[in-house]
PDB file of N, CA, C and O in Angstrom:
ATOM      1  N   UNK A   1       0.845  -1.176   0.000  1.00  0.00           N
ATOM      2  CA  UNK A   1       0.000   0.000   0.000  1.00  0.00           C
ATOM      3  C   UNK A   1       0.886   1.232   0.000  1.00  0.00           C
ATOM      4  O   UNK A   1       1.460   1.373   1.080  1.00  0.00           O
ATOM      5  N   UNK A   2       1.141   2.097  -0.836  1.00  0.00           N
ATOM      6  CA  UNK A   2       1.063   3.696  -0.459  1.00  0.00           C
ATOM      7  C   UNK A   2       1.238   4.359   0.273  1.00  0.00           C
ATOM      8  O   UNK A   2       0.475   4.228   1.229  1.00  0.00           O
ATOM      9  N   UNK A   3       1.956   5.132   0.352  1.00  0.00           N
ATOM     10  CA  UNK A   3       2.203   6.167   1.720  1.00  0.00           C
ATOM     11  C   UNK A   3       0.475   7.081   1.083  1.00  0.00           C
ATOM     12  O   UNK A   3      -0.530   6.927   1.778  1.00  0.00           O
ATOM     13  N   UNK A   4       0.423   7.641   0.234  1.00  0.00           N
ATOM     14  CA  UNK A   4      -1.082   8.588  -0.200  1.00  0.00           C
ATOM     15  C   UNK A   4      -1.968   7.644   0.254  1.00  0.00           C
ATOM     16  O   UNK A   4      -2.693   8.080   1.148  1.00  0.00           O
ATOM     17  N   UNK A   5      -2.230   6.082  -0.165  1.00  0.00           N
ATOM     18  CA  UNK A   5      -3.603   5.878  -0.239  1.00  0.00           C
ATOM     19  C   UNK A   5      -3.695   5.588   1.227  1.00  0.00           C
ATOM     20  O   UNK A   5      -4.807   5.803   1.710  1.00  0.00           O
ATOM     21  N   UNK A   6      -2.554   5.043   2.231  1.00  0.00           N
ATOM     22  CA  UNK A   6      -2.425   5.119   3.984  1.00  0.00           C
ATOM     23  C   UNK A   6      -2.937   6.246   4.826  1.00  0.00           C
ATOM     24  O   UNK A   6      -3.374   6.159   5.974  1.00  0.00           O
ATOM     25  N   UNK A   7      -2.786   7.610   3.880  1.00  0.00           N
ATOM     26  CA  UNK A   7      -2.962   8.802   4.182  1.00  0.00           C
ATOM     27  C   UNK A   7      -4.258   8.874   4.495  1.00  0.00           C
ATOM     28  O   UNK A   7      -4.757   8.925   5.619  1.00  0.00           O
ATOM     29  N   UNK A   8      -5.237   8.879   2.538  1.00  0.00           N
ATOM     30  CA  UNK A   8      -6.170   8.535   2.077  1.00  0.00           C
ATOM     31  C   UNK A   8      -7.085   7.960   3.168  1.00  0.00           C
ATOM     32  O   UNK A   8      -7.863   8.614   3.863  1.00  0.00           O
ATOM     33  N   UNK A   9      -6.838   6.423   3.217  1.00  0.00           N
ATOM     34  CA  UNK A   9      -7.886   5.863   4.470  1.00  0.00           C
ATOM     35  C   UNK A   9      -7.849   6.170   6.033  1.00  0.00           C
ATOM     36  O   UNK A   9      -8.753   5.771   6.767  1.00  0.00           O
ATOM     37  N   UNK A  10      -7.108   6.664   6.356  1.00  0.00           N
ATOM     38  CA  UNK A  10      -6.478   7.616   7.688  1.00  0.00           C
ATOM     39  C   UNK A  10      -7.478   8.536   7.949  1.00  0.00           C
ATOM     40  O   UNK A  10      -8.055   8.505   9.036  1.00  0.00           O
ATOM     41  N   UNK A  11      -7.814   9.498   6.947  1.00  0.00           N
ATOM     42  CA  UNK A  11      -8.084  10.736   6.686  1.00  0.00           C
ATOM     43  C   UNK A  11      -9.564   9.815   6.846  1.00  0.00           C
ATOM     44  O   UNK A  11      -9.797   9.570   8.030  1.00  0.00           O
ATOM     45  N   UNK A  12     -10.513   9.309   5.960  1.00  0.00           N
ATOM     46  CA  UNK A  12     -11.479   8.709   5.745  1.00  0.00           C
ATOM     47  C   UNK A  12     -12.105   8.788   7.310  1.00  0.00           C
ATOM     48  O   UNK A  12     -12.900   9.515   7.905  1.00  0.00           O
ATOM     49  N   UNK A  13     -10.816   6.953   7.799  1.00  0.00           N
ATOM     50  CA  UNK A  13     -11.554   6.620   8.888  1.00  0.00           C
ATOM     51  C   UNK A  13     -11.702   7.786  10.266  1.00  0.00           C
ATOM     52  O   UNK A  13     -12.430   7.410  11.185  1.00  0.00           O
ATOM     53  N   UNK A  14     -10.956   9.311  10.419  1.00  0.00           N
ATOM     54  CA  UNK A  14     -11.001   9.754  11.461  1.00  0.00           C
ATOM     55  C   UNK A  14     -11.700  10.652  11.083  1.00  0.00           C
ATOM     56  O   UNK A  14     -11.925  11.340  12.079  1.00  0.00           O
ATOM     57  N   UNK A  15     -12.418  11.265   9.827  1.00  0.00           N
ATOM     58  CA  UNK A  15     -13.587  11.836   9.695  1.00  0.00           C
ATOM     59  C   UNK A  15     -14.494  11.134  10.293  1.00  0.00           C
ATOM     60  O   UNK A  15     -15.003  11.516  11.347  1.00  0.00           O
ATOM     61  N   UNK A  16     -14.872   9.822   9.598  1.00  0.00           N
ATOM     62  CA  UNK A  16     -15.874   8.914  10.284  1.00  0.00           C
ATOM     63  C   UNK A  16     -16.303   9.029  11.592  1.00  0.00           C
ATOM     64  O   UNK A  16     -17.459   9.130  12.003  1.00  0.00           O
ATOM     65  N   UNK A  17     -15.155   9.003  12.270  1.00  0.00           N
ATOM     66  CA  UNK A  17     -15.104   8.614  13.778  1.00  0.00           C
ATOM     67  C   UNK A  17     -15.955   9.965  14.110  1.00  0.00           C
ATOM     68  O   UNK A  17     -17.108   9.893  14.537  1.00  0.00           O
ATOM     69  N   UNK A  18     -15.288  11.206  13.877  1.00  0.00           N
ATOM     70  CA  UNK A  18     -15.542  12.666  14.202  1.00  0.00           C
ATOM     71  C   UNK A  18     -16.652  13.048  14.183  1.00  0.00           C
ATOM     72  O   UNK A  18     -16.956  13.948  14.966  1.00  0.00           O
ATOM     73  N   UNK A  19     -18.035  12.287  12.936  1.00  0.00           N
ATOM     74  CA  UNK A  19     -19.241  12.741  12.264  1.00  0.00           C
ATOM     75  C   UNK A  19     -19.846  11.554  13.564  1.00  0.00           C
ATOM     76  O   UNK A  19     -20.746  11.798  14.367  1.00  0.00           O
ATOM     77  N   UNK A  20     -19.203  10.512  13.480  1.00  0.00           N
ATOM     78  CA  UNK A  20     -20.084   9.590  14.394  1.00  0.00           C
ATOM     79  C   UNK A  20     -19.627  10.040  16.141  1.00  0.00           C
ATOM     80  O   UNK A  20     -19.646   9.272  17.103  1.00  0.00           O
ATOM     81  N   UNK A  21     -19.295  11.282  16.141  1.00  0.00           N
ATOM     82  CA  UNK A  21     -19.190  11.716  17.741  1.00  0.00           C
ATOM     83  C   UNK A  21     -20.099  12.869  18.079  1.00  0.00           C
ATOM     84  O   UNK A  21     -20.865  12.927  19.041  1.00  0.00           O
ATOM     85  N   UNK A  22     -19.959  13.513  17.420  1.00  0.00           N
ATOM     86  CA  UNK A  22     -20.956  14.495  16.744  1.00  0.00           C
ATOM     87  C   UNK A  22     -22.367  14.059  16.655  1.00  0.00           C
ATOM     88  O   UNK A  22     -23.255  14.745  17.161  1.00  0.00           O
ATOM     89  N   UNK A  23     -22.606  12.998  16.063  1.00  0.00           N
ATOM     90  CA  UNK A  23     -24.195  12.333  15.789  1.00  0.00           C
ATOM     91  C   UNK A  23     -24.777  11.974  16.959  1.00  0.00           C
ATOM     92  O   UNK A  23     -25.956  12.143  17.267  1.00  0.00           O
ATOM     93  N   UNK A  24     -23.822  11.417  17.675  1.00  0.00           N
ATOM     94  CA  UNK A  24     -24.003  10.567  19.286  1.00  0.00           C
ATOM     95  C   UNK A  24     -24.231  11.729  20.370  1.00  0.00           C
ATOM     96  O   UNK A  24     -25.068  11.550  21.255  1.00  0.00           O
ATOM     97  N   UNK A  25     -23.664  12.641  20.321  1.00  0.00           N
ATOM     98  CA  UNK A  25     -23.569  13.555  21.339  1.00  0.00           C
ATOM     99  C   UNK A  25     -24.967  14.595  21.200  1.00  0.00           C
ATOM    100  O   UNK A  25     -25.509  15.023  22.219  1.00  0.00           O
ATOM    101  N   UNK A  26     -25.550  14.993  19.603  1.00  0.00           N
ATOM    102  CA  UNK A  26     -27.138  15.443  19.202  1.00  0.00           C
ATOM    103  C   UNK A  26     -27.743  14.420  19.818  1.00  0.00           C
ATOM    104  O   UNK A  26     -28.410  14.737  20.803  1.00  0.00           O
ATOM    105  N   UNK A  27     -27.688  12.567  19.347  1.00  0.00           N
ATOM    106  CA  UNK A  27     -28.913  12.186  20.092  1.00  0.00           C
ATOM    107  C   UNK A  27     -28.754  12.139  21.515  1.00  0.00           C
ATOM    108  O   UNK A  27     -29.591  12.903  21.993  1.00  0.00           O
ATOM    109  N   UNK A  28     -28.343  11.814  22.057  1.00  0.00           N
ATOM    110  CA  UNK A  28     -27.579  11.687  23.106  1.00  0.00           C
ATOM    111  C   UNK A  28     -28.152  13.478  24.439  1.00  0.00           C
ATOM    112  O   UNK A  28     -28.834  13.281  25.444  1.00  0.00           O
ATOM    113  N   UNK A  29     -27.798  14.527  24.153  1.00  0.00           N
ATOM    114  CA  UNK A  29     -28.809  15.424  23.634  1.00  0.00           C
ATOM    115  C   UNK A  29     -29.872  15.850  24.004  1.00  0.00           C
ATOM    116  O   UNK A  29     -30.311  16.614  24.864  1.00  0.00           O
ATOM    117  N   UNK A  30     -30.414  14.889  22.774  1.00  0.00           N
ATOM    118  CA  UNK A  30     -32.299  15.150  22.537  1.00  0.00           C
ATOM    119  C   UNK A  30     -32.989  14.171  23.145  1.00  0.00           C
ATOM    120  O   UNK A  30     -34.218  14.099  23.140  1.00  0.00           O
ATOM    121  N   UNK A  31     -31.887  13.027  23.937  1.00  0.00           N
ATOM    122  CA  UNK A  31     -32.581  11.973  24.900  1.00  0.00           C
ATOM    123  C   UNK A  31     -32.532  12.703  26.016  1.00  0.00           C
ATOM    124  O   UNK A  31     -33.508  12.499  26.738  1.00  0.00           O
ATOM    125  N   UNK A  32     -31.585  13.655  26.526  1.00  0.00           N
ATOM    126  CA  UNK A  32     -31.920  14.311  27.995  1.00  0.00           C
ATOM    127  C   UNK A  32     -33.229  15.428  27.936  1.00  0.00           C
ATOM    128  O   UNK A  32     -34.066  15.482  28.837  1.00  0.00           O
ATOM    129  N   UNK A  33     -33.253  16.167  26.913  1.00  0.00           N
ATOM    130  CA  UNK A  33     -34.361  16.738  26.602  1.00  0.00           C
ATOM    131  C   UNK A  33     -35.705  16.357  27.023  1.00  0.00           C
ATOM    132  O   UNK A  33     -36.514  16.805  27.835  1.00  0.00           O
ATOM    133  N   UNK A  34     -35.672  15.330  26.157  1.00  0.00           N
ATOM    134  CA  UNK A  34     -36.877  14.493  26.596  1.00  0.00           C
ATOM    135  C   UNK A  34     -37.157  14.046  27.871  1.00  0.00           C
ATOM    136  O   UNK A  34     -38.297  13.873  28.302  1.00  0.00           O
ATOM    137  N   UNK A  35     -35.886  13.811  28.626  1.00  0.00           N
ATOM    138  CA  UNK A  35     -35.776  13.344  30.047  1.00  0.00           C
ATOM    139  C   UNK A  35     -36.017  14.904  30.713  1.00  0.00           C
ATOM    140  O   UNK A  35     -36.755  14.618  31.656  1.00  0.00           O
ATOM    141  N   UNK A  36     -35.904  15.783  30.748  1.00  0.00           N
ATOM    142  CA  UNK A  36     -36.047  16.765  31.653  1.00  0.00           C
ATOM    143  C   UNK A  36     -37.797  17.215  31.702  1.00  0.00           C
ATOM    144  O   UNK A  36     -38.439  17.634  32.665  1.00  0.00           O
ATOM    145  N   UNK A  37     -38.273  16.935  30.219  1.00  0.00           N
ATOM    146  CA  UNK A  37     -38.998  17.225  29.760  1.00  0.00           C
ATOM    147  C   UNK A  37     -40.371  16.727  30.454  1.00  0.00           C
ATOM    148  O   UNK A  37     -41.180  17.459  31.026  1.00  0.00           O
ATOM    149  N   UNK A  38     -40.466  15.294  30.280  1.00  0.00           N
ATOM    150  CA  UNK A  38     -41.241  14.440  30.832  1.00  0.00           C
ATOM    151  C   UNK A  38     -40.813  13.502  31.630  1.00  0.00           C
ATOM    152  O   UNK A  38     -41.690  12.703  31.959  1.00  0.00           O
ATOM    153  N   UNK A  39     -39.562  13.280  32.145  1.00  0.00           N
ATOM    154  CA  UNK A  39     -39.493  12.428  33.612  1.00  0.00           C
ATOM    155  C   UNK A  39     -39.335  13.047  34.860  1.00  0.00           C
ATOM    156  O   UNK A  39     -39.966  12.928  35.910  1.00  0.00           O
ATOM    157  N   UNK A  40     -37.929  14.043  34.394  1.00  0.00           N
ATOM    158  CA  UNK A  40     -37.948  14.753  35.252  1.00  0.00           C
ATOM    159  C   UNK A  40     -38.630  15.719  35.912  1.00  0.00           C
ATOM    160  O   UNK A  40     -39.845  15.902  35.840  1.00  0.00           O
ATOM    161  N   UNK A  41     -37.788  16.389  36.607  1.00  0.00           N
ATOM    162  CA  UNK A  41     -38.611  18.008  37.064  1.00  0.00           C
ATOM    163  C   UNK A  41     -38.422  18.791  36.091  1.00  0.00           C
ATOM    164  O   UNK A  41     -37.434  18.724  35.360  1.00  0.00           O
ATOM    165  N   UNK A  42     -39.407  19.674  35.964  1.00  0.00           N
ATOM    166  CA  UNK A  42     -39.166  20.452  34.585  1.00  0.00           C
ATOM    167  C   UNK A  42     -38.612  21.796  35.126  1.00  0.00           C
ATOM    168  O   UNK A  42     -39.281  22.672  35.674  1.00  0.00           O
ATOM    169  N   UNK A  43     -37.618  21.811  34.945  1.00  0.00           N
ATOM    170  CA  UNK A  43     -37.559  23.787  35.651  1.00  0.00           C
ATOM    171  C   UNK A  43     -36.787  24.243  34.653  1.00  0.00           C
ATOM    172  O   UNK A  43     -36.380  23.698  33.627  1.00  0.00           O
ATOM    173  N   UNK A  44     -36.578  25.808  35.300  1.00  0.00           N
ATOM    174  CA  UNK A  44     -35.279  26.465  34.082  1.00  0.00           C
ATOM    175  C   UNK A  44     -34.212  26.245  34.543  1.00  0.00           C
ATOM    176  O   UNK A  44     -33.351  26.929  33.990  1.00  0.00           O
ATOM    177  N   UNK A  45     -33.772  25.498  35.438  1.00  0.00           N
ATOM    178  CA  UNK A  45     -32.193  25.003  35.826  1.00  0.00           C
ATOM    179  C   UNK A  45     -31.941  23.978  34.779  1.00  0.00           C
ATOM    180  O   UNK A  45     -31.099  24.256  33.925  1.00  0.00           O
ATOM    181  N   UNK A  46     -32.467  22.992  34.731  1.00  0.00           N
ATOM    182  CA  UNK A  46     -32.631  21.761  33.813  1.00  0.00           C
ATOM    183  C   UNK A  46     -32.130  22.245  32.513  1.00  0.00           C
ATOM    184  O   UNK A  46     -31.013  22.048  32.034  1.00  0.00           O
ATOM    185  N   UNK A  47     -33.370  23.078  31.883  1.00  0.00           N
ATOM    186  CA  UNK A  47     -33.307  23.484  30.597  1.00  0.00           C
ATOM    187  C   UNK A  47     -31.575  24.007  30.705  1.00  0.00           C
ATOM    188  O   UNK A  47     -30.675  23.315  30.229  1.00  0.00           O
ATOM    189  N   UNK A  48     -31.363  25.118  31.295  1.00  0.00           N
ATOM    190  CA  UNK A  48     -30.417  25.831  31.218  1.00  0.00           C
ATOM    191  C   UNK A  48     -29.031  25.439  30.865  1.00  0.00           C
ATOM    192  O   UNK A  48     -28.191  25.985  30.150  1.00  0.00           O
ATOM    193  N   UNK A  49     -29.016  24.253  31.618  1.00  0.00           N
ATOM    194  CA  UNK A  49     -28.017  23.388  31.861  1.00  0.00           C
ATOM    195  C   UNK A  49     -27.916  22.610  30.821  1.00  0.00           C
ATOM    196  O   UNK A  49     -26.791  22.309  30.421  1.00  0.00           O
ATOM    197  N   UNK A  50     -29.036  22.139  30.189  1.00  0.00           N
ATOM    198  CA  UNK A  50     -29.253  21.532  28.190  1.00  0.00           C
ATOM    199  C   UNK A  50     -29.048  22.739  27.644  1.00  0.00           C
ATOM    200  O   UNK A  50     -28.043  22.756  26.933  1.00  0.00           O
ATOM    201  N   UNK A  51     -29.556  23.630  27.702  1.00  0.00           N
ATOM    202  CA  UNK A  51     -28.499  24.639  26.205  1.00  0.00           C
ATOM    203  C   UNK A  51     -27.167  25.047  26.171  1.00  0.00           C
ATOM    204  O   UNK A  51     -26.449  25.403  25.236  1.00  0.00           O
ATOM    205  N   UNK A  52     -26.999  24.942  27.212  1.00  0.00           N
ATOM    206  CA  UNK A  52     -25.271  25.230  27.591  1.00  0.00           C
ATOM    207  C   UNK A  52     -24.467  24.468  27.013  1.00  0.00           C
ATOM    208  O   UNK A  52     -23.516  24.898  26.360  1.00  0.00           O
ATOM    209  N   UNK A  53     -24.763  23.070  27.186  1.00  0.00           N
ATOM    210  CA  UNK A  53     -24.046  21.672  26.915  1.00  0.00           C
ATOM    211  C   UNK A  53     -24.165  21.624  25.562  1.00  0.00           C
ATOM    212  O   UNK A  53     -23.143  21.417  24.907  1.00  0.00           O
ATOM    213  N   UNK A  54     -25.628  21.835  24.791  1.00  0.00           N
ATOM    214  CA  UNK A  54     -25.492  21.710  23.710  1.00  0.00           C
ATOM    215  C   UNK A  54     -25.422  22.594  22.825  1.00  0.00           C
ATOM    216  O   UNK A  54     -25.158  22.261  21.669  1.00  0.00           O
ATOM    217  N   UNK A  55     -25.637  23.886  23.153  1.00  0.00           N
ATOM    218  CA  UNK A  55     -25.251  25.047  22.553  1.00  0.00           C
ATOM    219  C   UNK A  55     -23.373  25.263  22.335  1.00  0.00           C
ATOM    220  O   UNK A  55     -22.779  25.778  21.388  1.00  0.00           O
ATOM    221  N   UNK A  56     -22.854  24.691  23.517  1.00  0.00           N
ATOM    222  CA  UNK A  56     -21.372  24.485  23.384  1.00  0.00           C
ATOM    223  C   UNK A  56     -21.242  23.497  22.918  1.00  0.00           C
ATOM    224  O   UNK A  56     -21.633  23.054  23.998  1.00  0.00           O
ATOM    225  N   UNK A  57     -21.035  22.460  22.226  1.00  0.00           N
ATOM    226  CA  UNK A  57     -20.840  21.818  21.436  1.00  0.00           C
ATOM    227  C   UNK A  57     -21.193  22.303  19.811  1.00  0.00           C
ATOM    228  O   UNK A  57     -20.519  22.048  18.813  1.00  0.00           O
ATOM    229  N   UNK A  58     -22.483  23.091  19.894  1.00  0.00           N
ATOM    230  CA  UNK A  58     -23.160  23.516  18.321  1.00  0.00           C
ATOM    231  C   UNK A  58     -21.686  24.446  18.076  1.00  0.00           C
ATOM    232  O   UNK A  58     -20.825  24.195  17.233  1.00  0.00           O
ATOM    233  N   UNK A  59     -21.678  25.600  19.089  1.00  0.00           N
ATOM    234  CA  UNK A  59     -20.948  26.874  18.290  1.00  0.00           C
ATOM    235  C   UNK A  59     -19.049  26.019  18.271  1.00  0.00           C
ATOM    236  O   UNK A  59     -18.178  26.331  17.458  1.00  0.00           O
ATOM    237  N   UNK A  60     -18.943  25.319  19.013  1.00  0.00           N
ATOM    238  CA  UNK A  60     -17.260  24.236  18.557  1.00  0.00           C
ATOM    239  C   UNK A  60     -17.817  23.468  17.391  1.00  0.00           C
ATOM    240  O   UNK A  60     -16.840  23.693  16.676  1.00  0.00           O
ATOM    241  N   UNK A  61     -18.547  22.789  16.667  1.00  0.00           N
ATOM    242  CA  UNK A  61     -18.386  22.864  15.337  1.00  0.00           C
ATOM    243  C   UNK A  61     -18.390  23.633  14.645  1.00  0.00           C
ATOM    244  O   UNK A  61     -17.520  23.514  13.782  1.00  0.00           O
ATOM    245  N   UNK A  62     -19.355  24.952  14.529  1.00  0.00           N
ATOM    246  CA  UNK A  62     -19.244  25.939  13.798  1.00  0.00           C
ATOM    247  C   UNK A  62     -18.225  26.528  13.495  1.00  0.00           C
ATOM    248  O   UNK A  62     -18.061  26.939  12.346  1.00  0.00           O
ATOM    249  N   UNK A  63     -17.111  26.736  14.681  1.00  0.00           N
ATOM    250  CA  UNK A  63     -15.901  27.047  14.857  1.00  0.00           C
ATOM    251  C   UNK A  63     -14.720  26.257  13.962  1.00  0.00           C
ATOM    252  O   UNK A  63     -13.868  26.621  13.151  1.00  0.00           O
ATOM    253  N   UNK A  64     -15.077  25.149  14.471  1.00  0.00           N
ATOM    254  CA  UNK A  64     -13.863  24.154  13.669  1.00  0.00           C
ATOM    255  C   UNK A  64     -14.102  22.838  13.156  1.00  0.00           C
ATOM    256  O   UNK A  64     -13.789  21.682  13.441  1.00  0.00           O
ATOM    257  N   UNK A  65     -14.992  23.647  12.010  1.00  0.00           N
ATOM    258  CA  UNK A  65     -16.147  22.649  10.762  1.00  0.00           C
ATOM    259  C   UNK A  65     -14.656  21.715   9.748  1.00  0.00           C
ATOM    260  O   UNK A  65     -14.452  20.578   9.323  1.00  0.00           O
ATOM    261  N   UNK A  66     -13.872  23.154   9.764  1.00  0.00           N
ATOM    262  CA  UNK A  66     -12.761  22.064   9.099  1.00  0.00           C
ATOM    263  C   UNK A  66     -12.140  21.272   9.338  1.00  0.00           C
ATOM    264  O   UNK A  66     -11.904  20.388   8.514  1.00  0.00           O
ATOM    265  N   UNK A  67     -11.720  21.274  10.345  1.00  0.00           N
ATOM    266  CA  UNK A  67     -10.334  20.343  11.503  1.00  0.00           C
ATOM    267  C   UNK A  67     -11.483  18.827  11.623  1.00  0.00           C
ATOM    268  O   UNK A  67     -11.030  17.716  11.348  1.00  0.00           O
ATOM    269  N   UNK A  68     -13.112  19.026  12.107  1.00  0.00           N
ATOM    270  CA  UNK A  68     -14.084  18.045  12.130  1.00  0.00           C
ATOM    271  C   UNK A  68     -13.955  17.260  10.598  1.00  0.00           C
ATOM    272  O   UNK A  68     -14.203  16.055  10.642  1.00  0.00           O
ATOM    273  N   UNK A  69     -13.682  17.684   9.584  1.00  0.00           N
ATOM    274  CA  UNK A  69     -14.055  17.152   8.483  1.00  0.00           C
ATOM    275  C   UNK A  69     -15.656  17.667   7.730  1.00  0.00           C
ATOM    276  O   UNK A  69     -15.941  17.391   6.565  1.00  0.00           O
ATOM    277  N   UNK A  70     -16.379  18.284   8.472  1.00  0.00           N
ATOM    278  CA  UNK A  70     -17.631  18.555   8.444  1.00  0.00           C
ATOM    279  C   UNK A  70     -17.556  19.037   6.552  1.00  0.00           C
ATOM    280  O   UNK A  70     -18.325  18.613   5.690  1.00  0.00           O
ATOM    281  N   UNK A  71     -16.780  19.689   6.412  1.00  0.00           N
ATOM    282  CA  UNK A  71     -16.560  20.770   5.420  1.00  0.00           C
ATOM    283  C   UNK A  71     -16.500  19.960   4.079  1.00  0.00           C
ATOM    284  O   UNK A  71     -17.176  20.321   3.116  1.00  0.00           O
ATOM    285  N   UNK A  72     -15.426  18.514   4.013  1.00  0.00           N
ATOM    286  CA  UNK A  72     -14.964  17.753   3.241  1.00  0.00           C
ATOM    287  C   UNK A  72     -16.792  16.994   3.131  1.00  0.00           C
ATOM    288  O   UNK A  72     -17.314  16.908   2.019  1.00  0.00           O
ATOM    289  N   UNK A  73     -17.645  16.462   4.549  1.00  0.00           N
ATOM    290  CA  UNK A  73     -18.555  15.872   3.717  1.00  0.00           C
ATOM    291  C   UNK A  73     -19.885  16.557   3.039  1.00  0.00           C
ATOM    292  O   UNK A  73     -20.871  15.983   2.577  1.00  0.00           O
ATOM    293  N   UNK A  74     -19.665  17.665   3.104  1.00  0.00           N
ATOM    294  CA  UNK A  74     -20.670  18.378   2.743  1.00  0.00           C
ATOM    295  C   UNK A  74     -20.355  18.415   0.903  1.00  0.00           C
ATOM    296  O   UNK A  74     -21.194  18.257   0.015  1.00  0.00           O
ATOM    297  N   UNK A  75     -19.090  18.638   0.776  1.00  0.00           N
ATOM    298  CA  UNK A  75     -18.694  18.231  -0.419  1.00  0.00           C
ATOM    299  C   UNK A  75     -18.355  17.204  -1.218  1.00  0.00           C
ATOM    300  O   UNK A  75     -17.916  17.201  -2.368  1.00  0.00           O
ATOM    301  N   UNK A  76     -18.716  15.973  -0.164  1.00  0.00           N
ATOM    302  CA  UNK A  76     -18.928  14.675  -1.208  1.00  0.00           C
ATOM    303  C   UNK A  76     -17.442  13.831  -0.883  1.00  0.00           C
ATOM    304  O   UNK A  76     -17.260  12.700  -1.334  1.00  0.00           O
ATOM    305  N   UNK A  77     -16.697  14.349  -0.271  1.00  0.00           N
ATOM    306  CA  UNK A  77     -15.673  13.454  -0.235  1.00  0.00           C
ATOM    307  C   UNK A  77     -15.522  11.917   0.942  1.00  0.00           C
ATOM    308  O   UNK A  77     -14.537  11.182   0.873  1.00  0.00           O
TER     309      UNK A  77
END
């Protein structure tokens, strides 16, 4: 094999990993949501404490869409 195509699947598999941490951490998420929502107590501490978590995570991709790979799959690669 290639030093490029080593590169090549390198590059691949740690996008992968990156999109599938990212995916896990939204549902992951929208399962506490739901838990504050209807199991828990519902207050504005709860909530507060879900937008924080996931609002910091939203604006660190926004931030560093490239370094994620985000950028490469939007374009098909």
């Amino acid at each position: 094999m290639g030093k490029i195509r080593k590169e090549r699947i390198r590059r691949r598999v740690v996008s992968a990993i990156r999109k599938l941490y990212v995916a896990s951490y939204n549902i992951y998420g929208f399962y506490w949501l739901y838990k504050i929502i209807w199991v828990l107590e519902f207050n504005w501490e709860n909530l507060l404490l879900w937008f924080f978590a996931m609002g910091g995570l939203y604006f660190f991709i926004l931030k560093n869409k490239e370094e994620l790979g985000i950028a490469d799959y939007h374009r098909g690669v």
